[in-house]
KOLNU-239643 format. One record per residue (C-alpha): x, z, y; residue in one letter. Coordinates in steps of 0.2 Angstrom, whole numbers, plus 5000, padded with zeros to 4 digits. Each point is the difference from the previous one (the first is absolute). Layout:
N
XZYA
...
This chain:
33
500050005000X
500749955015X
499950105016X
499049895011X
498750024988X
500250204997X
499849995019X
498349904998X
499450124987X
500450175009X
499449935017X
498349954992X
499850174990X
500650095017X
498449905011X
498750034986X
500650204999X
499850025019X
498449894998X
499350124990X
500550165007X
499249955020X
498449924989X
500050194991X
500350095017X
498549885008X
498650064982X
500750185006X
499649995018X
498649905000X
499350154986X
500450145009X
498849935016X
């Protein structure tokens, strides 16, 4: 595996984590209203 495409991979795991974590922040706060 070269590392252009490590970098690909981790970049594209990194968006869908912070993705996921401001969409679970958004369910939490528009709950608690």
């Amino acid at each position: 595996m070269d590392g252009k495409r490590f970098l690909l991979v981790f970049m594209t795991i990194f968006i869908l984590v912070i993705i996921g974590v401001l969409l679970s922040f958004w369910v939490f706060y528009k709950v608690d209203q």
